[in-house]
KOLDRENVO-443889 format. One line per 10 residues: number of its first residue (from 1); their letters; for each residue x, z, y of N, C-alpha, C. Coordinates in nm, 2 decimals, m for minus. Layout:
N
NUM = a = X:Z:Y:X:Z:Y:X:Z:Y  ... $
END
This chain:
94
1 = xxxxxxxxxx = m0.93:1.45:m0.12:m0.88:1.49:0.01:m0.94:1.40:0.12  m1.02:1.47:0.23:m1.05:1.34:0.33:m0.97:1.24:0.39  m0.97:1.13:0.42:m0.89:1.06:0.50:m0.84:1.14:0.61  m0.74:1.02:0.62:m0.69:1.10:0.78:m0.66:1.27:0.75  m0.64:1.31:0.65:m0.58:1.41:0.61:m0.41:1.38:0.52  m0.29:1.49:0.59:m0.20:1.48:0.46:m0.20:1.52:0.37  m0.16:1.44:0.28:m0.12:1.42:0.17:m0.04:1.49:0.12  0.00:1.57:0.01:0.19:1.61:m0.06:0.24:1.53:m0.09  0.35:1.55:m0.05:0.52:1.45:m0.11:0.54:1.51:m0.19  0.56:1.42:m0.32:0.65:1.46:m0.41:0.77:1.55:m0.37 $
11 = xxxxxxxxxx = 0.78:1.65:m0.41:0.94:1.71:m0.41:1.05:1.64:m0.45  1.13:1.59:m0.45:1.25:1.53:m0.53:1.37:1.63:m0.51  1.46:1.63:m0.59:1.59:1.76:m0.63:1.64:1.72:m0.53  1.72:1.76:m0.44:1.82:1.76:m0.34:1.90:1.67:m0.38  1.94:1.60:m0.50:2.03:1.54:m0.51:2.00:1.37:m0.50  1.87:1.36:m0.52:1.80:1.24:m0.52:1.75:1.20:m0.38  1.76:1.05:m0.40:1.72:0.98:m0.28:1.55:0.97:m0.19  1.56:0.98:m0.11:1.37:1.02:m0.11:1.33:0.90:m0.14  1.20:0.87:m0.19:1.12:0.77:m0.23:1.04:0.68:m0.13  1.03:0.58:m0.06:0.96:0.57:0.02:0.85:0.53:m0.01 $
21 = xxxxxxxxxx = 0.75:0.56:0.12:0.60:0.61:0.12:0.50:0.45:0.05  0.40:0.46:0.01:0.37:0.35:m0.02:0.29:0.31:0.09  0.26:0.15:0.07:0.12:0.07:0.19:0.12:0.14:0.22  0.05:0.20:0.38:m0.04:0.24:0.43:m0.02:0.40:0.45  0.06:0.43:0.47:0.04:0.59:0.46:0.30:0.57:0.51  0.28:0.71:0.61:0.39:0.68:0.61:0.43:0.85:0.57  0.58:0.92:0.62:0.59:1.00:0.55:0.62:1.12:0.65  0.59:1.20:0.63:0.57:1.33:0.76:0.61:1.45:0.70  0.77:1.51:0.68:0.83:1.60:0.58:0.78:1.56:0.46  0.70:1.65:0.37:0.66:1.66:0.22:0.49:1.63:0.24 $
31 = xxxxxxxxxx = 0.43:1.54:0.33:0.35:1.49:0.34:0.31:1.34:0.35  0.22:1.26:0.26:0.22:1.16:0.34:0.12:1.12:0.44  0.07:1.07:0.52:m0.03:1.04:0.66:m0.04:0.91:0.66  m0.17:0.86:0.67:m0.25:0.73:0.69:m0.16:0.68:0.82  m0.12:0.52:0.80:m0.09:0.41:0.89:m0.19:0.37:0.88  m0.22:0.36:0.99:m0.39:0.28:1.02:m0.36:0.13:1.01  m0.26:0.12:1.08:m0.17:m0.06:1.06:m0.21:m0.13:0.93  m0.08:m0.06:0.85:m0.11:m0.06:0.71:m0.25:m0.04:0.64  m0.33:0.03:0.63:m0.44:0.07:0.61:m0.53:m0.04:0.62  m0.52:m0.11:0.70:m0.61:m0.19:0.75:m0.57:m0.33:0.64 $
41 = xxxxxxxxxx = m0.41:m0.36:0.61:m0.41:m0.48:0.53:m0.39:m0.42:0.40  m0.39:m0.32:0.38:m0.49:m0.18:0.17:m0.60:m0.29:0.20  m0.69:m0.25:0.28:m0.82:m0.28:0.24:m0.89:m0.51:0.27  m0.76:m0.53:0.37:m0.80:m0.66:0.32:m0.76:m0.65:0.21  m0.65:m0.64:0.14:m0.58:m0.65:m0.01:m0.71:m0.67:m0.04  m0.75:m0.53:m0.08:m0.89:m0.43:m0.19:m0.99:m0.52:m0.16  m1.05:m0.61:m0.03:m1.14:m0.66:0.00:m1.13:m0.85:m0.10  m1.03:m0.87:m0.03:m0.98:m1.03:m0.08:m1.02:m0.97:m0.30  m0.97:m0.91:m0.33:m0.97:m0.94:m0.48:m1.14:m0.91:m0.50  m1.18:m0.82:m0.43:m1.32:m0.75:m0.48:m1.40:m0.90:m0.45 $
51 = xxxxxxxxxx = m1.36:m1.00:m0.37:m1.42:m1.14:m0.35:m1.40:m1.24:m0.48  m1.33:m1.20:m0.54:m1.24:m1.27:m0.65:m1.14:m1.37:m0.65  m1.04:m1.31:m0.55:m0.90:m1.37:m0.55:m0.82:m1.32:m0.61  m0.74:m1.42:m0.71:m0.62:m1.35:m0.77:m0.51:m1.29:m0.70  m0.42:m1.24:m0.75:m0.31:m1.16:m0.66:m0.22:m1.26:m0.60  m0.20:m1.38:m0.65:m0.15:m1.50:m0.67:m0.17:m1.55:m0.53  m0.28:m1.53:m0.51:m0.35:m1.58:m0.41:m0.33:m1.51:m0.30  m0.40:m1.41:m0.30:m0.35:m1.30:m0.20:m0.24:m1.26:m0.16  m0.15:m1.28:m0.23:m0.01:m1.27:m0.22:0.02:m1.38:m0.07  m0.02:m1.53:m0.10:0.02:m1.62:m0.05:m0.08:m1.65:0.11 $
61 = xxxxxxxxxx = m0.21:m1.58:0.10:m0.30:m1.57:0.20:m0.20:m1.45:0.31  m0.13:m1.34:0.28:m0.09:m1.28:0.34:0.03:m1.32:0.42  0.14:m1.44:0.29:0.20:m1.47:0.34:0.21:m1.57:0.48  0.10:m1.67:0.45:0.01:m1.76:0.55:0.01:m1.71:0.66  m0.08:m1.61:0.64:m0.15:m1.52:0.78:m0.01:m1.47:0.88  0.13:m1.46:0.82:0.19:m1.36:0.89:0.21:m1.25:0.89  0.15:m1.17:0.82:0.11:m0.99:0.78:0.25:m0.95:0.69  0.33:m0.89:0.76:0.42:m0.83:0.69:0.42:m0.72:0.59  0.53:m0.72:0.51:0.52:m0.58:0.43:0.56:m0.45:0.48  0.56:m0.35:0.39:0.60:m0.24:0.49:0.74:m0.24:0.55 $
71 = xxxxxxxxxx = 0.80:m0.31:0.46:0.99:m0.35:0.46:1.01:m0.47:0.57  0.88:m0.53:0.58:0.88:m0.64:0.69:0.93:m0.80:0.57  0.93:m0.79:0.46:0.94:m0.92:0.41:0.83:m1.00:0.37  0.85:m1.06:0.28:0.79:m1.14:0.24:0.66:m1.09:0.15  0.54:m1.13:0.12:0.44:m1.03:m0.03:0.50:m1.13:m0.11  0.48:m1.05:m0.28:0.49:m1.10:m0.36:0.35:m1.06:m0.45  0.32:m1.14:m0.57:0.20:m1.09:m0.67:0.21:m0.96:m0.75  0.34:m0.91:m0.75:0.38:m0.82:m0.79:0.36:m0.72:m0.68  0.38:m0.73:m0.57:0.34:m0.61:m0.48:0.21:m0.60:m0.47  0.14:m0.70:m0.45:m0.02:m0.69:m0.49:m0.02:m0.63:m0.56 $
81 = xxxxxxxxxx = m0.05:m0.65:m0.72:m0.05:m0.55:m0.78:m0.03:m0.41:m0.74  0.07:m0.39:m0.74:0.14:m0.25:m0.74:0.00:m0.17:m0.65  0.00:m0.27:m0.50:m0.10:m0.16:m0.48:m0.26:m0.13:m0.49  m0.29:m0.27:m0.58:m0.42:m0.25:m0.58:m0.42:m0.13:m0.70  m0.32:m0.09:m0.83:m0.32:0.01:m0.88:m0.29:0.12:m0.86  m0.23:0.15:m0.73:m0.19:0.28:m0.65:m0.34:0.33:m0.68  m0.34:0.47:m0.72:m0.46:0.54:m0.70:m0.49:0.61:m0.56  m0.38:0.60:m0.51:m0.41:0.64:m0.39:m0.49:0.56:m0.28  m0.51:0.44:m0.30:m0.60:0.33:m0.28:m0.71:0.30:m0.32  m0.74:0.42:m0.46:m0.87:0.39:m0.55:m0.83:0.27:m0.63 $
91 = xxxx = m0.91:0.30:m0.74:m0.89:0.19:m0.88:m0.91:m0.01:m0.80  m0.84:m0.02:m0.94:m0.81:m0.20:m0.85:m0.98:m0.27:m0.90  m0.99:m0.38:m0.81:m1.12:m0.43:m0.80:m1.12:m0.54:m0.96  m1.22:m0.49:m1.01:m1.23:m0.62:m1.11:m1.26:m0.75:m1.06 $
END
């Protein structure tokens, strides 16, 4: 799908809570659509490890910098992760 194109939202059963959107991308009905905002600290993430920083690192470079999450807290190495293996980000950098 080209950038800057939406995306499908999962459906979820009417009974369930909706899911929020991941990094970069926010949620528009059953669609999701690029945050350029966000988008922009996807690809520091994607860029910092493709340098060879651990998530460890990155995690704490972010924290440093000020760059909030999408929740506005704190990063952790675990949310690194998370989204360097979102495919919707493309595969994570060795």
């Amino acid at each position: 799908m080209p950038s800057g194109q939406p995306r499908p939202w999962p459906i979820r059963r009417p009974t369930e809570k909706p899911t929020a959107p991941p990094p970069g991308f926010d949620r528009d009905g059953n669609f999701l659509v690029e945050n350029e905002v966000e988008q922009a600290t996807v690809r520091m993430i994607l860029d910092m490890k493709r340098a060879g920083a651990s998530i460890n690192e990155i995690a704490r470079r972010l924290n440093r910098d000020g760059i909030p999450t999408k929740k506005g807290g704190k990063w952790y190495a675990s949310t690194v992760s998370n989204i360097l293996r979102n495919s919707l980000h493309g595969k994570e950098a060795a």
